[in-house]
C-alpha positions in Angstrom: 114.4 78.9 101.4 114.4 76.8 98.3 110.7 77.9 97.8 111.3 81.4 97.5 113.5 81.4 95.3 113.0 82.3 91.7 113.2 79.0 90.5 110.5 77.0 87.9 110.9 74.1 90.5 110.0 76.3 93.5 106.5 76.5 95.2 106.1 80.5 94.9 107.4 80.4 90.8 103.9 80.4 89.8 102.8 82.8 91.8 105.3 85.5 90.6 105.4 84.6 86.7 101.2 85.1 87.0 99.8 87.0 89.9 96.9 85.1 91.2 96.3 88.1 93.6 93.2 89.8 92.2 94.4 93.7 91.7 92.3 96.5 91.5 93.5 100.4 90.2 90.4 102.8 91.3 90.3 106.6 89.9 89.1 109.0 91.4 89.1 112.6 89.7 89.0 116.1 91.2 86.1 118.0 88.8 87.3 121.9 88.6 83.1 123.4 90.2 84.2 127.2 89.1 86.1 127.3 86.2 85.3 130.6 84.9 86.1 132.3 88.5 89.5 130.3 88.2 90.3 132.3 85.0 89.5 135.5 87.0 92.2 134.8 89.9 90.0 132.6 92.2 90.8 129.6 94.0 90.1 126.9 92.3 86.9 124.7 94.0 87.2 120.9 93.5 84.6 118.1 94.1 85.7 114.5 94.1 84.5 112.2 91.5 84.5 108.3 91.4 85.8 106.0 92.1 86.3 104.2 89.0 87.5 100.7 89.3 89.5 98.4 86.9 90.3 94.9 87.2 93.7 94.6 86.7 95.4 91.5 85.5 99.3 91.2 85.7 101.4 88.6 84.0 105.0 87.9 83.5 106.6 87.0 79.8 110.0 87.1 77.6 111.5 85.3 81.3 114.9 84.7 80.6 117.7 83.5 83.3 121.1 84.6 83.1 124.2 82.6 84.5 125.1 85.1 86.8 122.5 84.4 89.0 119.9 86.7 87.4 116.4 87.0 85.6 115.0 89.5 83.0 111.4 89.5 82.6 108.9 91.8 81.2 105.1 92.3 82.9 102.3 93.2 81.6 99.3 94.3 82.9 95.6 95.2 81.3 92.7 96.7 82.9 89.3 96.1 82.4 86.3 98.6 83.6 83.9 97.3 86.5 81.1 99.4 86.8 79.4 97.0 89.2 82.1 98.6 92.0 82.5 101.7 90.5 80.5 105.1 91.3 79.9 105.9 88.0 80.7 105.2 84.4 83.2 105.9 81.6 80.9 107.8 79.3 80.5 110.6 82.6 81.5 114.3 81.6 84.0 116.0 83.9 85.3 119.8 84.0 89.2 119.5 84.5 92.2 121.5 83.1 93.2 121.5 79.4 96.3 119.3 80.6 98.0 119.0 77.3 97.1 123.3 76.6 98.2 124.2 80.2 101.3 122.2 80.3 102.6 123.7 77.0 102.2 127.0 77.9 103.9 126.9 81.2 106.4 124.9 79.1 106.7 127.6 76.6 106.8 130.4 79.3 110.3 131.3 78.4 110.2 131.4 74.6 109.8 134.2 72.4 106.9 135.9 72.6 105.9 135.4 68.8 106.2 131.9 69.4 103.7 132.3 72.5 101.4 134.3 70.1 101.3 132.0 67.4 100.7 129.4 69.6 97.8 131.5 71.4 96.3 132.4 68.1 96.5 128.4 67.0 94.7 128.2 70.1 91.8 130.5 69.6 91.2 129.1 65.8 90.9 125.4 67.4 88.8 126.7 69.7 90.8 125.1 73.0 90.3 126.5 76.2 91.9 126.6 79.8 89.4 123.9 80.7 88.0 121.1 79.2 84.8 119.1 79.4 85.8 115.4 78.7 84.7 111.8 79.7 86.1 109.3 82.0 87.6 107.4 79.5 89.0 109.8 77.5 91.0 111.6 79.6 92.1 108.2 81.1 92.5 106.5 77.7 93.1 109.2 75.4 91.3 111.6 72.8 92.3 112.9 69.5 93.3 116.7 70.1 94.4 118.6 66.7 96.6 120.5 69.7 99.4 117.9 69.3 100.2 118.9 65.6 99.6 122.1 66.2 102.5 122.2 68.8 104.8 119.4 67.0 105.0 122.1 64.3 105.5 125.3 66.2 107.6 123.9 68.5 109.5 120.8 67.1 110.2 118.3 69.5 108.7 119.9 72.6 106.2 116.6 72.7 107.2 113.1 72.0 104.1 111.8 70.4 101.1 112.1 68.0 97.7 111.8 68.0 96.0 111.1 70.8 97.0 112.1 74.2 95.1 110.4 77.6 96.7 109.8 81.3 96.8 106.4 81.5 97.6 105.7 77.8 100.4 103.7 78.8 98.9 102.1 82.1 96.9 99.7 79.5 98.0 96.9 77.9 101.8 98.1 78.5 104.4 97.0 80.2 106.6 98.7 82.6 109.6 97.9 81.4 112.2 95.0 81.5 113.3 94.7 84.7 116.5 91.6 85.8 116.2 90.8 88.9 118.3 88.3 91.1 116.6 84.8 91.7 118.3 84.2 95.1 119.6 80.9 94.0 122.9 81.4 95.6 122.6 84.5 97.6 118.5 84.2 99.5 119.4 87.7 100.8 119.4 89.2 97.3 116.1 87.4 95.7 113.9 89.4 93.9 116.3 92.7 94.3 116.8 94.7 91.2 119.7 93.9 89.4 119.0 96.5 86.1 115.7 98.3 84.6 115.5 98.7 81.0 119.8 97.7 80.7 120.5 100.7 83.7 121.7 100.3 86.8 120.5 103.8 87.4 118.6 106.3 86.1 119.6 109.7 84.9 116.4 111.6 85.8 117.9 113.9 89.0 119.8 115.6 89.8 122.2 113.7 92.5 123.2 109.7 92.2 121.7 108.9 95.1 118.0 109.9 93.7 119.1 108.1 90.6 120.1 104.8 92.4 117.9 101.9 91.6 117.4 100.2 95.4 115.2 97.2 96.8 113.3 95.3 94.3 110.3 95.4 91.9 107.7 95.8 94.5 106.0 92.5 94.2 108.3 90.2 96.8 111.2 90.7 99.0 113.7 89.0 100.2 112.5 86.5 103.4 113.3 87.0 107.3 112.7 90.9 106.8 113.7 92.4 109.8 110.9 95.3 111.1 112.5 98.1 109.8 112.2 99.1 105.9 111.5 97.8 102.7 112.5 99.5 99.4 111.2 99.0 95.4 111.4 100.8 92.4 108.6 102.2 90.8 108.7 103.2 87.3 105.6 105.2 87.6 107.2 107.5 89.7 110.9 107.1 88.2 112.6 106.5 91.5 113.3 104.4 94.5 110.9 104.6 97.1 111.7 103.4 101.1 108.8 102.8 102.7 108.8 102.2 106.8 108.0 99.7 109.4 104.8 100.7 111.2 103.6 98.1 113.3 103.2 94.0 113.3 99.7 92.3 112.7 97.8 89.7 111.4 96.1 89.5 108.1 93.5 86.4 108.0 95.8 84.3 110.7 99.0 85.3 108.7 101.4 87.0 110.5 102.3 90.7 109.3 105.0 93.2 109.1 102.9 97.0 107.8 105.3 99.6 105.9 103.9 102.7 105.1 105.3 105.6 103.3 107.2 108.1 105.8 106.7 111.9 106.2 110.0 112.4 104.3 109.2 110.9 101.1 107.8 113.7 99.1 109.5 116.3 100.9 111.4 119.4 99.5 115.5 119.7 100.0 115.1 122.0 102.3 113.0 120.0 104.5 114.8 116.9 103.7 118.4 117.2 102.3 118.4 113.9 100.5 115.7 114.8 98.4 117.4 117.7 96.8 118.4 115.9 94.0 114.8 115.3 93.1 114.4 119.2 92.7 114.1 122.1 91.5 110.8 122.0 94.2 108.3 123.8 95.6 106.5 123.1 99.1 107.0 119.8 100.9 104.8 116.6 100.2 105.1 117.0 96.4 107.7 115.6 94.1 108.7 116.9 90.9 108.2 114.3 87.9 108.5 116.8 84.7 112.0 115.5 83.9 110.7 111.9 83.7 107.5 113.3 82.1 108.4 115.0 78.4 109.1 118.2 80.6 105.6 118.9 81.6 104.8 120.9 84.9 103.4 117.3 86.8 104.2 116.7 90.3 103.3 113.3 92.5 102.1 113.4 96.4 99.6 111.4 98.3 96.0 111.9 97.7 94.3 115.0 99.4 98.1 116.1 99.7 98.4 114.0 102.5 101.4 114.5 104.8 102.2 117.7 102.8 102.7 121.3 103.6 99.3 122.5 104.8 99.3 125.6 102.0 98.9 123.3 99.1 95.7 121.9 100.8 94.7 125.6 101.3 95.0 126.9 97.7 92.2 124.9 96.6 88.7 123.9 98.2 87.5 120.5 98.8 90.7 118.7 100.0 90.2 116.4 103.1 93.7 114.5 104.1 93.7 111.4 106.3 95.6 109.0 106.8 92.8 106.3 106.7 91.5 107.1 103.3 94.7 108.4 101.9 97.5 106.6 103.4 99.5 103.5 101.5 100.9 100.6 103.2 101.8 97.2 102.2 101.4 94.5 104.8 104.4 91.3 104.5 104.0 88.5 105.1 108.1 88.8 106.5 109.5 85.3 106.8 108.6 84.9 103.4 108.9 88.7 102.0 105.5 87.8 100.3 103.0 90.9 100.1 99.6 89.8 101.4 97.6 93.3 102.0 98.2 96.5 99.7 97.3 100.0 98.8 99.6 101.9 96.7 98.4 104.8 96.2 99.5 108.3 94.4 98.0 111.7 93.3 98.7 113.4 89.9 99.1 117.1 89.7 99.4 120.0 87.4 101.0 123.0 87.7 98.8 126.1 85.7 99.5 129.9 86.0 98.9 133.1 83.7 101.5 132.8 81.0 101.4 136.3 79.6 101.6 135.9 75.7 98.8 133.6 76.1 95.4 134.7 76.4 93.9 131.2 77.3 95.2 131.3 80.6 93.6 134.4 81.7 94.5 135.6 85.2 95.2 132.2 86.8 97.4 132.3 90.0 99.7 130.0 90.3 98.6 126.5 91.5 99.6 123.2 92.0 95.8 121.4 90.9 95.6 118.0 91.7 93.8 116.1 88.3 93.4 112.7 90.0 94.6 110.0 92.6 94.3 106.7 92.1 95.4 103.2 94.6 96.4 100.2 93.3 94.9 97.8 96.0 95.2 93.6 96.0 95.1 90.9 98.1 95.9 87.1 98.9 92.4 85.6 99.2 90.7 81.7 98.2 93.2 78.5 97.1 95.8 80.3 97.7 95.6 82.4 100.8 94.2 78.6 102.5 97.6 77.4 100.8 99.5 80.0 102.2 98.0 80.1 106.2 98.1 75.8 105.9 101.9 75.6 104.9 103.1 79.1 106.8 101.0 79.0 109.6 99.0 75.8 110.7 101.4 73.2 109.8 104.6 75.0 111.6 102.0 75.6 114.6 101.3 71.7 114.9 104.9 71.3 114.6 105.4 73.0 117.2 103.1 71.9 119.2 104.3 68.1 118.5 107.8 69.0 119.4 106.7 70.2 123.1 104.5 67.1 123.3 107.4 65.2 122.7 109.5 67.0 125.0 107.2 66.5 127.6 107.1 62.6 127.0 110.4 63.0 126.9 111.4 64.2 130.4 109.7 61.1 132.6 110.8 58.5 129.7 114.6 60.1 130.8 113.5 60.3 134.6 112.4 56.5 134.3 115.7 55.5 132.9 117.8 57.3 135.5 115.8 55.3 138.1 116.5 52.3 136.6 119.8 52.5 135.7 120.2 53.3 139.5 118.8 50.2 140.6 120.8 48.2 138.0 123.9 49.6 140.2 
């Protein structure tokens, strides 16, 4: 218990200020084959790209423990390219939607239409269409677009930043804000659980408290002795609390395992799922709504392929393939610790496009929800410190174990013996 705490004199400290668990984010893009049909009112015809895999390096600073039992901390993480495990490079070209062009418009649907003309003329002149041809790394890590002026001035306000605009901008060299967390120092049951993120104790993003409760912890330990039933963590990427579900026990490398995977439920609309109404307005099942956490834009999250989502969104667009294998995320706990030992987070970003009339750009597009890219964020305990872990979790308890029978077997003639002779001595 002592050990798990989040204590500087505590065996596992190290381990959560710096992450000695090698993690690894891999891209993987959906390239838009027919653009030009999709302008005409075709379905849109999608061809996997990737992946493209970063080292990623986490790390802890600005720790600071509070006397009610609590720590604030802020972690940073930066990603370095690895083209040796990567199926392709930066510098490749890929055909996917003018994200920043098709998320205005269908953000400026409802304005006036001079504003829409303006905009669509601006357009024109700058020569932006509904599609772009752009690199890796510049969609990932952001290109200069005379768009984002063009915008700030027409519509003040409508976007939150300037100059360049990329996906992952803020994946890099970032952190993902200060979370305070309880150490477990008095209560073992509540280490690691969230406490506040960024001073709230909620957020204000939906639309009911429950969606805007800040549950479980950070999503690197939980608390120990987990029972086999859920785990829960809060994930700034997606701007929520997310409850993931016992699946099944197992080993990983002679370390016992609880797996949690994500349930059917956890994407799904209101209608399918009541609790999730406050995550809405929605459309079908298996995709979440983020545009209120994300400047407005039209973006929604799901599972990759739209896994475990209503089977129309697969069918609006070619070259989908769910499974559960490939597509899936779990996290496998070690539970008597609540230490993570096997992961794969992993997410899909989509964007809604349509015709916006006003705006001859978007041509005759029907109304889609196109996924961009999906991405997994996959690590586990390996070397020094898995041998550490199996040695003083596993071997060592086993051997005690194992002593304790052998001296419970010595011990039943030793008390046999003295029965018989204190029998005699009568």
């Amino acid at each position: 218990l002592q050990n798990v705490r989040i204590d500087p004199s505590s065996i596992s400290f190290q381990m959560w200020k710096d992450i000695p668990v090698p993690f690894y984010l891999s891209v993987h893009f959906f390239e838009v084959l027919n653009p030009d049909q999709v302008l005409q009112g075709a379905k849109p015809v999608l061809s996997q790209r990737g992946p493209y895999v970063y080292r990623e390096y986490r790390y802890k600073t600005n720790i600071t423990f509070h006397d009610n039992d609590t720590v604030s901390y802020l972690e940073y993480r930066n990603l370095f390219f690895e083209p040796d495990l990567s199926n392709g490079t930066e510098e490749e070209y890929i055909v996917v939607p003018n994200i920043l062009m098709m998320g205005a418009a269908v953000m400026m649907e409802k304005l006036p239409n001079v504003v829409k003309i303006f905009l669509s003329a601006a357009l024109a002149g700058m020569g932006q269409e509904a599609f772009m041809n752009r690199t890796v790394g510049e969609i990932l890590w952001g290109y200069d677009d005379p768009l984002i002026d063009t915008i700030n001035k027409l519509v003040p306000g409508l976007i939150p930043f300037k100059g360049k605009f990329g996906l992952f901008m803020d994946f890099n060299n970032s952190n993902s804000g200060l979370f305070t967390v309880n150490t477990g120092m008095k209560d073992i049951s509540q280490v690691h659980m969230v406490d506040s993120w960024n001073g709230l104790k909620k957020v204000n993003y939906w639309r009911s408290s429950q969606c805007n409760m800040i549950n479980g912890t950070a999503g690197e330990m939980w608390p120990p002795f987990m029972p086999p039933t859920s785990l829960e963590f809060y994930s700034p990427d997606a701007c929520r609390s997310m409850t993931l579900v016992y699946e099944k026990s197992g080993k990983f490398k002679g370390v016992p395992t609880y797996r949690f995977v994500a349930p059917k439920t956890l994407f799904a609309n209101g209608t399918d799922y009541p609790p999730n109404e406050g995550f809405c307005p929605c459309l079908q099942s298996g995709i979440q709504n983020v545009s209120s956490c994300r400047l407005n834009a039209p973006m929604f999250i799901s599972h990759p392929h739209f896994y475990n989502a209503d089977p129309s969104l697969v069918n609006a667009v070619e070259g989908l393939h769910p499974s559960k294998e490939q597509h899936g995320l779990f996290l496998d706990v070690h539970p008597m610790t609540g230490i993570p030992m096997n992961c794969s987070i992993k997410l899909q970003l989509n964007l809604y496009i349509k015709q916006v009339s006003g705006i001859i750009q978007t041509g005759k597009i029907q109304p889609v929800v196109l996924p961009l890219l999906w991405f997994a964020e996959s690590g586990s305990i390996e070397g020094s410190v898995l041998k550490q872990f199996y040695n003083n979790l596993v071997l060592i308890p086993s051997v005690l174990d194992y002593i304790q029978y052998i001296f419970l077997g010595l011990s039943v003639p030793l008390i046999i013996s003295a029965a018989v002779l204190m029998a005699m001595s009568k």
